[in-house]
C-alpha positions as CSV (number, residue, x, y, z in Angstrom):
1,X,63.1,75.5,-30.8
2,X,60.5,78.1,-31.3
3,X,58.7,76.0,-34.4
4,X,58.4,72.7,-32.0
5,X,55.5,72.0,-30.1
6,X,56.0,70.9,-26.7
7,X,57.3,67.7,-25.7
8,X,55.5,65.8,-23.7
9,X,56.9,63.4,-20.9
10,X,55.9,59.9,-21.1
11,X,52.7,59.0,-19.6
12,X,52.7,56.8,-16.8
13,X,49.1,55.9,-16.3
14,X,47.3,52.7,-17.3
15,X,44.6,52.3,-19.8
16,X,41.9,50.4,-17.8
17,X,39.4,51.7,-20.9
18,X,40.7,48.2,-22.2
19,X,40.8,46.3,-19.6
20,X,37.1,47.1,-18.4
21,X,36.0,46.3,-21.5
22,X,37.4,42.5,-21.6
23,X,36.0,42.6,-18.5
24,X,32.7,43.3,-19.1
25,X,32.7,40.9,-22.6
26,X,34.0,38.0,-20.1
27,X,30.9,38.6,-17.3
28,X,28.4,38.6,-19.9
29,X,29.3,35.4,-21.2
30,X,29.8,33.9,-17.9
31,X,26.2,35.1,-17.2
32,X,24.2,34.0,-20.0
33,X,26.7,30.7,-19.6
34,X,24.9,30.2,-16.1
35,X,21.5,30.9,-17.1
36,X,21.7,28.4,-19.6
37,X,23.1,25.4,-17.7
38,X,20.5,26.6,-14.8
39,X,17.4,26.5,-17.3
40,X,18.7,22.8,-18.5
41,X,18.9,21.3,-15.2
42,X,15.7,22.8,-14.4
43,X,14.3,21.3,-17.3
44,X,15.6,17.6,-16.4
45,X,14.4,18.1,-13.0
46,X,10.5,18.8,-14.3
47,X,10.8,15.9,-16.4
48,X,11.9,13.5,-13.6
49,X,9.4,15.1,-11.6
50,X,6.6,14.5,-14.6
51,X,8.0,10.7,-15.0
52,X,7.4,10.0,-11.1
53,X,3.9,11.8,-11.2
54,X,2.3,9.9,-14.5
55,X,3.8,6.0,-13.7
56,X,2.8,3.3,-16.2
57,X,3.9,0.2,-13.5
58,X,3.4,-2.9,-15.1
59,X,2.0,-4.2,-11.7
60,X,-1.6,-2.2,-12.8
61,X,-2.1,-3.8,-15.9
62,X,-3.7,-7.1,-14.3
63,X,-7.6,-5.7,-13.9
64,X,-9.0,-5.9,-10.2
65,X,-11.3,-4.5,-8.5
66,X,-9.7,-3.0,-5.5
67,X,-11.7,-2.0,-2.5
68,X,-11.7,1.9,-1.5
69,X,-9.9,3.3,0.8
70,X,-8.7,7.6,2.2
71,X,-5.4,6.3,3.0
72,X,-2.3,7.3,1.3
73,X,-1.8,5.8,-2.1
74,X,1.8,4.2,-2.2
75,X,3.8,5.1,-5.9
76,X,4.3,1.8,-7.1
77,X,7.0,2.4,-9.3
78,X,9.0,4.5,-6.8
79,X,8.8,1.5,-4.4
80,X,10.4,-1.2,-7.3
81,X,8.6,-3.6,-4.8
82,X,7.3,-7.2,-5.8
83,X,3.8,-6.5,-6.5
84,X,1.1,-9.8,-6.2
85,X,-2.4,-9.7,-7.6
86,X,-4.9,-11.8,-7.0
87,X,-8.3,-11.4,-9.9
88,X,-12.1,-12.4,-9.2
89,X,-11.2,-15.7,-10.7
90,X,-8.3,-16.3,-8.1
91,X,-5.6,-16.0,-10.6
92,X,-2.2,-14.6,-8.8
93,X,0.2,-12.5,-10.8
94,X,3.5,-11.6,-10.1
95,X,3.9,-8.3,-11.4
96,X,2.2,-8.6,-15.1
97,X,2.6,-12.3,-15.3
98,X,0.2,-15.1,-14.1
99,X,2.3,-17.5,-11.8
100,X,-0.8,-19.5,-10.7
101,X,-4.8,-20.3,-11.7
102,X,-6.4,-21.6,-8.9
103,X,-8.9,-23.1,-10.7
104,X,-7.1,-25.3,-12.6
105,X,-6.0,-26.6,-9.2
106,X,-9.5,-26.7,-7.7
107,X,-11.9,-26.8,-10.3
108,X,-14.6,-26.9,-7.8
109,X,-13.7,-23.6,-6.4
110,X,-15.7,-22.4,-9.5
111,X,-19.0,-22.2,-7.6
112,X,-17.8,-19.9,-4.4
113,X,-15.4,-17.6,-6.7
114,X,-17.5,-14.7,-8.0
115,X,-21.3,-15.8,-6.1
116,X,-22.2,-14.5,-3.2
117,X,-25.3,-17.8,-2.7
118,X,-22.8,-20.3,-1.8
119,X,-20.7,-20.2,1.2
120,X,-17.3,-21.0,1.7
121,X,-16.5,-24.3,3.8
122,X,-14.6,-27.2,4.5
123,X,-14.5,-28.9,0.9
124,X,-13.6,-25.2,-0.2
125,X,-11.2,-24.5,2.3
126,X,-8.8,-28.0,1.7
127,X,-9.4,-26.8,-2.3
128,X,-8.0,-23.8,-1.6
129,X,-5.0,-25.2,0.2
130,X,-3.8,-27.0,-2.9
131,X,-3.7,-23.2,-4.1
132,X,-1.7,-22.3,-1.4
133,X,0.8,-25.2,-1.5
134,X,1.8,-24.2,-4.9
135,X,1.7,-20.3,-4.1
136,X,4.3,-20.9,-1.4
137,X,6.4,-23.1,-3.8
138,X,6.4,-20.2,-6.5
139,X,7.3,-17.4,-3.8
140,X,10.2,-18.9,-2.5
141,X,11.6,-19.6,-5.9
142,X,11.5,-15.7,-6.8
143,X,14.8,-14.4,-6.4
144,X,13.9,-10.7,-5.4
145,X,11.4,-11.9,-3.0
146,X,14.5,-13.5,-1.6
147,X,16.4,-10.5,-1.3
148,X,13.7,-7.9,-0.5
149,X,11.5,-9.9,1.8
150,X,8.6,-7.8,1.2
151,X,6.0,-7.6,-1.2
152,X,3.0,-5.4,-1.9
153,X,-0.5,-7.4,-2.6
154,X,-3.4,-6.1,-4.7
155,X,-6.5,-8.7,-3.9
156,X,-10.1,-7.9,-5.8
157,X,-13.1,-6.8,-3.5
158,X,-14.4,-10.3,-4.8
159,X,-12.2,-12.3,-2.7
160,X,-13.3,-13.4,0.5
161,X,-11.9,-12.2,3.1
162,X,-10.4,-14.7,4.4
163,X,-8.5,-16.2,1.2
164,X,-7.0,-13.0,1.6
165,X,-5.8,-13.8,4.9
166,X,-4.7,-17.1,3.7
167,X,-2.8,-15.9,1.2
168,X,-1.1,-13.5,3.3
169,X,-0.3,-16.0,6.0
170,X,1.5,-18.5,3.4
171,X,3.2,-15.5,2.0
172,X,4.8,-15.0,5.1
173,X,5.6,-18.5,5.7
174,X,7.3,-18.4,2.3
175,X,9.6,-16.0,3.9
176,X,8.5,-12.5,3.1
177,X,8.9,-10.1,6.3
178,X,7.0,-7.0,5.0
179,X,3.6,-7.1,3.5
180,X,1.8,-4.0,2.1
181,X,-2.1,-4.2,0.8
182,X,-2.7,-2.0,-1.8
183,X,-6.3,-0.3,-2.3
184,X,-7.8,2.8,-4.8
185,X,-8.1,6.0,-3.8
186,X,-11.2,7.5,-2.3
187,X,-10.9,10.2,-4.7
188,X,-11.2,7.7,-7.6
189,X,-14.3,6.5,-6.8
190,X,-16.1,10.6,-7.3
């Protein structure tokens, strides 16, 4: 035995060298694994956050001129509320579509709507109620206004006063609960 090298016993330690170095393969991955699904649903969050910031509600495409106001403005298409329009020409629309033209109901409504020399009386007044008559008709035939009971109106600066009011008051006779007015932005008028 004097040629052999010395025999060695068998080794009874683990190799972690291996080990540690699946290890560290399989944390990397997880890693860049969470980083990426964080970044994606930071990215749908900006662009839910960028829909609800620019809306395109159909409601806004009827033109009015809205009276100005510092209150709050409401976000129109977060709400998913009925919104009612009334123009200079007392035309009402329901969302983007016209639902009623006063002045093919009243003709003679034509010569208070949009001048400030004529005043508004008692001929103008039963006119107006034909208006009104077929407004309440048309309301309480809209299925959502059935459900929701409440509505948002947008009324141009043009319209007396107190059509507004009358509108509002048949609105609610109609059956809707909740009533909002809706007006521009201070801001918007800089």
């Amino acid at each position: 035995m004097a040629g052999m090298a010395p025999q060695r016993g068998l080794v009874s330690d683990i190799n972690v060298t291996p080990l540690v170095d699946v290890m560290l393969v399989l944390l990397i991955i997880f890693m860049i694994s969470a980083s990426i699904e964080t970044l994606q649903v930071q990215q749908e969050k900006e662009r839910i956050e960028e829909m609800a910031v620019k809306p395109e509600p159909a409601d806004q495409k009827v033109p009015v001129n809205l009276p100005r106001t510092d209150s709050e403005p409401v976000n129109l298409s977060e709400e998913r509320k009925v919104v009612m329009t009334i123009n200079d020409q007392a035309e009402f629309f329901i969302g983007p579509t016209r639902v009623l033209a006063c002045l093919d109901l009243a003709p003679d409504l034509r010569a208070v709507l949009g001048s400030r020399r004529k005043a508004w009386g008692e001929a103008e007044d039963r006119a107006f109620e034909r208006c009104l008559a077929a407004l309440e008709q048309k309301i309480a035939a809209n299925e959502k206004l059935k459900t929701d009971r409440e509505m948002y109106l947008r009324a141009d600066r043009a319209i007396p006063y107190g059509l507004v009011l009358k509108v509002m008051a048949r609105v609610r006779r109609a059956g809707v609960g909740k009533f909002g007015l809706i007006a521009e932005p201070e801001e918007a008028a800089k």
